[in-house]
C-alpha positions as CSV (number, residue, x, y, z in Angstrom):
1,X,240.5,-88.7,-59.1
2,X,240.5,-91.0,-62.4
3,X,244.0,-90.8,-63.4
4,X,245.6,-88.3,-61.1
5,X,247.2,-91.2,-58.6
6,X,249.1,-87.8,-56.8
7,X,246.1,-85.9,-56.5
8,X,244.0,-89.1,-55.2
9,X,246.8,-89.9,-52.7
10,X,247.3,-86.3,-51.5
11,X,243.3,-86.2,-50.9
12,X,241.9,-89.5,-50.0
13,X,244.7,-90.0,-46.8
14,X,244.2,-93.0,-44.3
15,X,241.5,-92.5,-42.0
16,X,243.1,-92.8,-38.2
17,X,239.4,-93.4,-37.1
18,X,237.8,-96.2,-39.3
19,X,238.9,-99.7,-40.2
20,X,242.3,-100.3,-41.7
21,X,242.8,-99.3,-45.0
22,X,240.0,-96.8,-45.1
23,X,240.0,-93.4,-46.6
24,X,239.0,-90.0,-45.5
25,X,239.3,-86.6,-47.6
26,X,241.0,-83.5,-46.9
27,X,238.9,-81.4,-47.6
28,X,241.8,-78.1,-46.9
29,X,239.6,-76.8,-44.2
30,X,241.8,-75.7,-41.1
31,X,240.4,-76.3,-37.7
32,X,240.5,-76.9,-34.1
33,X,238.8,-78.2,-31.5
34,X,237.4,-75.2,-28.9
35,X,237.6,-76.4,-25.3
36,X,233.6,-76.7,-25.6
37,X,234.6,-79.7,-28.1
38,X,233.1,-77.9,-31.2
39,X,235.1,-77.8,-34.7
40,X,236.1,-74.2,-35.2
41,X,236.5,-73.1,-38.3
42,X,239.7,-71.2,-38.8
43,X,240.1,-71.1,-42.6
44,X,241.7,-72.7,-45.4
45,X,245.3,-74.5,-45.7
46,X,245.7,-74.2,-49.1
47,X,245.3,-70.7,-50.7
48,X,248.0,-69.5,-52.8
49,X,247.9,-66.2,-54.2
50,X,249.6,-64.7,-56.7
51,X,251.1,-60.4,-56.3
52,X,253.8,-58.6,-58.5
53,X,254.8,-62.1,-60.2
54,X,255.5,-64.1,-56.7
55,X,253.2,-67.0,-55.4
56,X,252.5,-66.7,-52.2
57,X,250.6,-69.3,-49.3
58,X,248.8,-67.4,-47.2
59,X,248.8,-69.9,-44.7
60,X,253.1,-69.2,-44.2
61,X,252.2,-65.8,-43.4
62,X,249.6,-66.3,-40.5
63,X,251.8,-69.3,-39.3
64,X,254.7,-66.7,-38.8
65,X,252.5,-64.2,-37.2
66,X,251.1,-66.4,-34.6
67,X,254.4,-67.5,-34.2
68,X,254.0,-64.7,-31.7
69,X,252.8,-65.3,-28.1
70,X,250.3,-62.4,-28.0
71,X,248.7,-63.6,-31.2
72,X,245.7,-66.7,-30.6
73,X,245.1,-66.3,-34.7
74,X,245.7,-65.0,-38.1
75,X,244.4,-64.4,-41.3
76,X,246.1,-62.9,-44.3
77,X,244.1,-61.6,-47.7
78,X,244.8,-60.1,-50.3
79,X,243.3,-56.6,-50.5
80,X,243.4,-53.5,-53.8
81,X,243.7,-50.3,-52.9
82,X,242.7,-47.3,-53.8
83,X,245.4,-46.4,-56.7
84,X,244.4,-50.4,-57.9
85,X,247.9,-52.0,-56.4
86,X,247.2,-55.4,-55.0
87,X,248.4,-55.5,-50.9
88,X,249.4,-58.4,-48.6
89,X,247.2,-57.3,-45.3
90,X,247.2,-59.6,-42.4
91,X,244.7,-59.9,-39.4
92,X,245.4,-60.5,-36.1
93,X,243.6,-61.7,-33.1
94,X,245.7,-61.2,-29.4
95,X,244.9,-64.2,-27.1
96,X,243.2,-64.2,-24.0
97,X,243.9,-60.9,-21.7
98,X,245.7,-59.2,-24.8
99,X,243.2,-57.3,-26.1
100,X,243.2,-54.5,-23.8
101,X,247.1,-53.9,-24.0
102,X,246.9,-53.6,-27.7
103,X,248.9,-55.4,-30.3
104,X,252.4,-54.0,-31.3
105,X,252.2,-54.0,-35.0
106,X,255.9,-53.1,-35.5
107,X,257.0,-55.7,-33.9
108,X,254.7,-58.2,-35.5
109,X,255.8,-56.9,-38.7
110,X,259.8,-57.2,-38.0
111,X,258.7,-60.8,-37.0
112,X,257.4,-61.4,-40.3
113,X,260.6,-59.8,-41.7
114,X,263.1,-62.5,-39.7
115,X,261.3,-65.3,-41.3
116,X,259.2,-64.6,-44.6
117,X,260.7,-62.9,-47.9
118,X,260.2,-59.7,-48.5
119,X,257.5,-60.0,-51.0
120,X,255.3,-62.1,-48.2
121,X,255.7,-59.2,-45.5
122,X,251.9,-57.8,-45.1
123,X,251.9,-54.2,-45.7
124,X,249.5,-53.5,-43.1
125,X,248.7,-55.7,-39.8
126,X,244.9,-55.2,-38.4
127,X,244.3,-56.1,-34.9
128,X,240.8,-56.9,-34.3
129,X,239.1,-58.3,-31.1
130,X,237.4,-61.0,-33.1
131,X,237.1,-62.3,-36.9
132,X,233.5,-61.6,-38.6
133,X,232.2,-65.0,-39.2
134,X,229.6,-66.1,-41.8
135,X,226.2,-67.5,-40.0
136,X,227.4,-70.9,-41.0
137,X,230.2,-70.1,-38.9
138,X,233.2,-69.5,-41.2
139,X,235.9,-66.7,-41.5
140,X,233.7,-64.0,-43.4
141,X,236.8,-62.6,-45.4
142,X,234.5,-59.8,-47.5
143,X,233.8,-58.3,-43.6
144,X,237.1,-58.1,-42.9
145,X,238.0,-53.8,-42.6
146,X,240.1,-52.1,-44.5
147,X,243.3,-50.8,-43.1
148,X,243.7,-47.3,-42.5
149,X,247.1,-46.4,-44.3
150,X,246.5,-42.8,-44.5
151,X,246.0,-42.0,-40.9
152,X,249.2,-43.8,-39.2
153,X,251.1,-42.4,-42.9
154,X,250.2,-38.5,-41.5
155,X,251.9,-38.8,-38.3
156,X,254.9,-37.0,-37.6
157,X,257.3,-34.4,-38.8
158,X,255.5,-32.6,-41.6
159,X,258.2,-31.3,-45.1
160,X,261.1,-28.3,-43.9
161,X,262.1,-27.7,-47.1
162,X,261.5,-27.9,-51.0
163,X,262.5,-31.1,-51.8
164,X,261.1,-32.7,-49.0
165,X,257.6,-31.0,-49.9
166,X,258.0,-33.1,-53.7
167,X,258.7,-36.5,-52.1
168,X,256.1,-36.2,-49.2
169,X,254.1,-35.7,-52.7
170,X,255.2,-38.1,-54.2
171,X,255.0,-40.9,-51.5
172,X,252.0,-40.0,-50.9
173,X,250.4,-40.3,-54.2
174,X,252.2,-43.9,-54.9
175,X,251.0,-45.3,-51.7
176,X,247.5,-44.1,-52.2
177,X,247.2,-41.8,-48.8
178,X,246.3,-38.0,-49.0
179,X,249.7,-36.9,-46.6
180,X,252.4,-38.2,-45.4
181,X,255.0,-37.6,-42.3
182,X,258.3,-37.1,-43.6
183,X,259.5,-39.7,-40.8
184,X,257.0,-42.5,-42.1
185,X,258.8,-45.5,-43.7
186,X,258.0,-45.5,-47.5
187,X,257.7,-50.0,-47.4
188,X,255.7,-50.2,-43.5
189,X,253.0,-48.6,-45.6
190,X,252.7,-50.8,-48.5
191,X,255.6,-49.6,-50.5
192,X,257.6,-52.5,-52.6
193,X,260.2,-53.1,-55.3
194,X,257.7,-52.1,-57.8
195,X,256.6,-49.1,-56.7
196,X,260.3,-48.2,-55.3
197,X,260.9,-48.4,-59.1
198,X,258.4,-45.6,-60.0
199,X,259.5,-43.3,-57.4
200,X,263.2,-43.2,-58.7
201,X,261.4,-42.4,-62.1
202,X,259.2,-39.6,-60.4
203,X,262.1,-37.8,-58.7
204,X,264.2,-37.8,-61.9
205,X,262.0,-36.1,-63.3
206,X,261.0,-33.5,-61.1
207,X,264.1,-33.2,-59.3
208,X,266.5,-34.1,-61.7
209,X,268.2,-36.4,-59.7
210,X,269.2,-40.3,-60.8
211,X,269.0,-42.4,-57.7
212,X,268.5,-46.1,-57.7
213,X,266.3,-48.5,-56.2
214,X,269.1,-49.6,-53.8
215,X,268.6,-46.0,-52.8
216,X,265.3,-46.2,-51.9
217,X,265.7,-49.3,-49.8
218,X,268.5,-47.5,-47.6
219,X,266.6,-44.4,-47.1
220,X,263.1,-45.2,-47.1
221,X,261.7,-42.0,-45.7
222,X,261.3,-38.6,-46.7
223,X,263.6,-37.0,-44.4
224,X,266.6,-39.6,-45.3
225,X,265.8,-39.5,-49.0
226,X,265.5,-35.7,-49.0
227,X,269.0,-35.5,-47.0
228,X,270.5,-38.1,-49.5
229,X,269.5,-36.0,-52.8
230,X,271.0,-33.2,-51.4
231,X,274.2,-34.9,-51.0
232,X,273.8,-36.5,-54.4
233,X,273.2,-32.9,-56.0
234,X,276.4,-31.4,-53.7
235,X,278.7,-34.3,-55.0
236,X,277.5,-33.8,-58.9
237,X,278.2,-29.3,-58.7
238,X,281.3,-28.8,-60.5
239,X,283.9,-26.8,-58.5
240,X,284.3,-23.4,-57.7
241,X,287.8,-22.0,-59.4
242,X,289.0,-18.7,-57.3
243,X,290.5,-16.4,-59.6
244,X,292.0,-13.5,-58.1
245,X,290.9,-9.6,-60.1
């Protein structure tokens, strides 16, 4: 690269193949040789995204998920949903004799949590038996589904009580799902900082209560946020006198 010696030297590295002191380019393909000796195409090393102001490599994400032993490979994207939010989703491919048993998305995701920031936690993970390639034999990311966060958002404990009616409302429409179960974790379903911060701003106003986003964090479902604005609304009642007649 005329006058970029970093970028020249970061692209053209020695070449363990050839003579001495010849080059060969990285290209930022990532590969691996199959046991058939072909090249498999897993992806790309160096795509950075960019969601809610943080960079993010994709590449640290699916290197902490197949971290896992159940998990032969990874991809992460990033996908808009329905109410226009931008998502971390990842996809996940068990290896050999795990496909049967299922993948335990929980615990992939508390994975994630032990060694990735916050902000670089997928809100969804996708099993899938195999990724949709391209006929020239490369990751198809367009094929890649969709994830399903309305249906796992519905199970459960449906609302008991007023309050608890407003916020299953209220989750529901901020993470883009018809229902939710008053049980289901507000950030396992694509919940973040950003929309924690307009949830506090929705239940001020229609249940006149201030709570803050450290609030949200503590008590991320319906049921512990319900139980916490109740005690929030006890604590603010001014006393009772008795007066005797």
């Amino acid at each position: 690269y005329l006058g970029q010696s970093a970028l020249t030297a970061n692209r053209f590295v020695a070449c363990p193949f050839g003579a001495p002191g010849s080059r060969m380019y990285r290209t930022g393909d990532l590969v691996r040789w199959g046991k058939d000796g072909q090249v498999e195409y897993l992806g790309r090393t160096d795509f950075q995204v960019k969601i809610r102001g943080f960079r993010i490599e994709l590449g640290e994400v699916e290197a902490a998920l197949t971290a896992h032993p159940d998990i032969d490979n990874a991809v992460a994207v990033v996908r808009q949903d329905g109410t226009g939010d931008q998502r971390l989703v990842a996809y996940v491919v068990p290896g050999d004799g795990k496909a049967d048993t299922g993948v335990d998305t929980a615990a992939l995701t508390e994975l994630a949590r032990q060694t990735l920031p916050e902000y670089m936690v997928p809100s969804a993970i996708v099993p899938l038996a195999a990724f949709p390639m391209t006929t020239s034999g490369k990751l198809d990311r367009k094929a890649l589904p969709a994830p399903d966060h309305g249906e796992a958002a519905a199970t459960g404990r449906g609302p008991r009580n007023h309050n608890e009616e407003v916020l299953c409302r209220l989750f529901a429409e901020l993470l883009g799902v018809e229902e939710i179960g008053i049980d289901v974790d507000f950030f396992a379903h694509g919940g973040h900082s950003l929309l924690a911060t307009r949830l506090i701003g929705r239940i001020r106003n229609e249940l006149d209560v201030d709570v803050k986003v450290t609030t949200v964090f503590r008590n991320p479902t319906v049921a512990q946020m319900a139980a916490r604005i109740e005690k929030l609304a006890t604590s603010n009642r001014p006393r009772l006198r008795q007066i005797n007649v």
